[in-house]
C-alpha positions in Angstrom: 73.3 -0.4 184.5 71.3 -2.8 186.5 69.6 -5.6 184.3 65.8 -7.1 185.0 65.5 -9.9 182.8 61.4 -10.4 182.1 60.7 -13.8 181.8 57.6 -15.3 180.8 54.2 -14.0 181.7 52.4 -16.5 184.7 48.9 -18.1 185.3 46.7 -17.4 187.2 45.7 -20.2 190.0 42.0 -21.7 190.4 39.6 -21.5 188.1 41.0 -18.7 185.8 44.0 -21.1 185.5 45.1 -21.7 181.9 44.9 -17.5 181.0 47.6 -15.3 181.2 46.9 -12.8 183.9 49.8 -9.9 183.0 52.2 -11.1 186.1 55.5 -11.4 185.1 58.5 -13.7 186.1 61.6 -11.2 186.5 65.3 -11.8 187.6 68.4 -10.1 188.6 71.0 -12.3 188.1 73.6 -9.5 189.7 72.0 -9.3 192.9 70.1 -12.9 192.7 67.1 -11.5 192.9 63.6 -13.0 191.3 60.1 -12.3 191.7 56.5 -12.3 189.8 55.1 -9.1 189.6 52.6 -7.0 187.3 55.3 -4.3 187.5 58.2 -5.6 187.5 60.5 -3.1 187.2 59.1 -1.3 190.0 59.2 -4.1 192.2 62.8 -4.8 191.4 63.9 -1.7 192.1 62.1 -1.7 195.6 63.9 -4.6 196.3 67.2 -3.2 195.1 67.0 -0.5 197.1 65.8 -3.1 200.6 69.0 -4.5 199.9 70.9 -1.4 200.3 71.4 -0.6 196.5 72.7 2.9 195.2 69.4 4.5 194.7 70.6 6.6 192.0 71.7 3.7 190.1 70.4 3.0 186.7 68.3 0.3 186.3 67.0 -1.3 182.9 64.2 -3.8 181.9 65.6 -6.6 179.0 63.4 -8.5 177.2 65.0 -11.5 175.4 65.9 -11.0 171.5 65.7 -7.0 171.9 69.1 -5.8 170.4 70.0 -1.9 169.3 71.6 -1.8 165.4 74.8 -2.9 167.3 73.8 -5.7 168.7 73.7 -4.7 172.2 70.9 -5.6 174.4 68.3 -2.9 174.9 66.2 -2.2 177.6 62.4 -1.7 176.9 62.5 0.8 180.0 64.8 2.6 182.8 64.6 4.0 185.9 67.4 4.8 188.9 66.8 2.7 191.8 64.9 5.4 193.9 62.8 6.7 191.2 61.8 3.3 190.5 61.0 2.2 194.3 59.1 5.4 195.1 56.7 4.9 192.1 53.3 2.7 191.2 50.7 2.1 189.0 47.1 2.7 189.3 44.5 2.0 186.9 41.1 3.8 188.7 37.9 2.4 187.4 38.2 4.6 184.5 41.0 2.8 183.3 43.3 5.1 182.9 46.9 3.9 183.6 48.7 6.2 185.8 52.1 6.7 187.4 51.6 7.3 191.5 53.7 7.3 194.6 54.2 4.1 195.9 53.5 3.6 199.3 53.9 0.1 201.3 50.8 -2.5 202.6 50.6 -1.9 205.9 49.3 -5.4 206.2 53.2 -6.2 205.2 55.1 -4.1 207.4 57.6 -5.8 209.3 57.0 -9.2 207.6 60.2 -10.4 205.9 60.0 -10.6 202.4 60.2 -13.9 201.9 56.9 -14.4 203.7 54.5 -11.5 202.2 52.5 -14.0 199.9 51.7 -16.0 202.7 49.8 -13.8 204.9 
């Protein structure tokens, strides 16, 4: 299995600075991968899978200090690779939280990945 590790929850820049705005710090020490996301596993697995990953590999989300009875690390959530990449989520105005298919910004497309926050 592919580990996520969440980190800490981010702030927010400008005036909202100082709240917790549910974006999330996230590694993958296997495939030195990081990122801030509000979906993290998602967007890990999209990146897995850029990188050429097995898309029916297992991938898990690990919170620190979450153990099964044996002592194991456990992950809160799991997904393979592809089902993780080809999946969103959408919260309509109703605010119901919903599972889509994930589709990429077209205002992204063909900018490397390094560079997407800066457009």
């Amino acid at each position: 299995m592919i580990h996520i590790d969440l980190g800490d929850e981010v702030d927010g820049p400008g005036p909202r600075a100082g709240r917790r705005h549910g974006k999330w710090h996230w590694t993958c020490a296997r495939h030195s991968l990081s990122g801030y996301s509000k979906q993290p596993l998602l967007d890990a697995c999209r990146e897995l899978k850029r990188m050429g990953a097995n898309t029916r590999a297992t991938v898990g989300l690990f919170r620190k200090g979450r153990f099964d009875t044996e002592g194991r690390p456990t992950p809160d959530s799991t997904c393979t690779v592809g089902e993780g990449a080809a999946t969103t989520v959408t919260e309509p105005d109703r605010g119901r939280i919903r599972f889509v298919k994930w589709k990429p910004n077209p205002l992204f497309e063909g900018v490397p990945n390094e560079n997407k926050g800066e457009i």
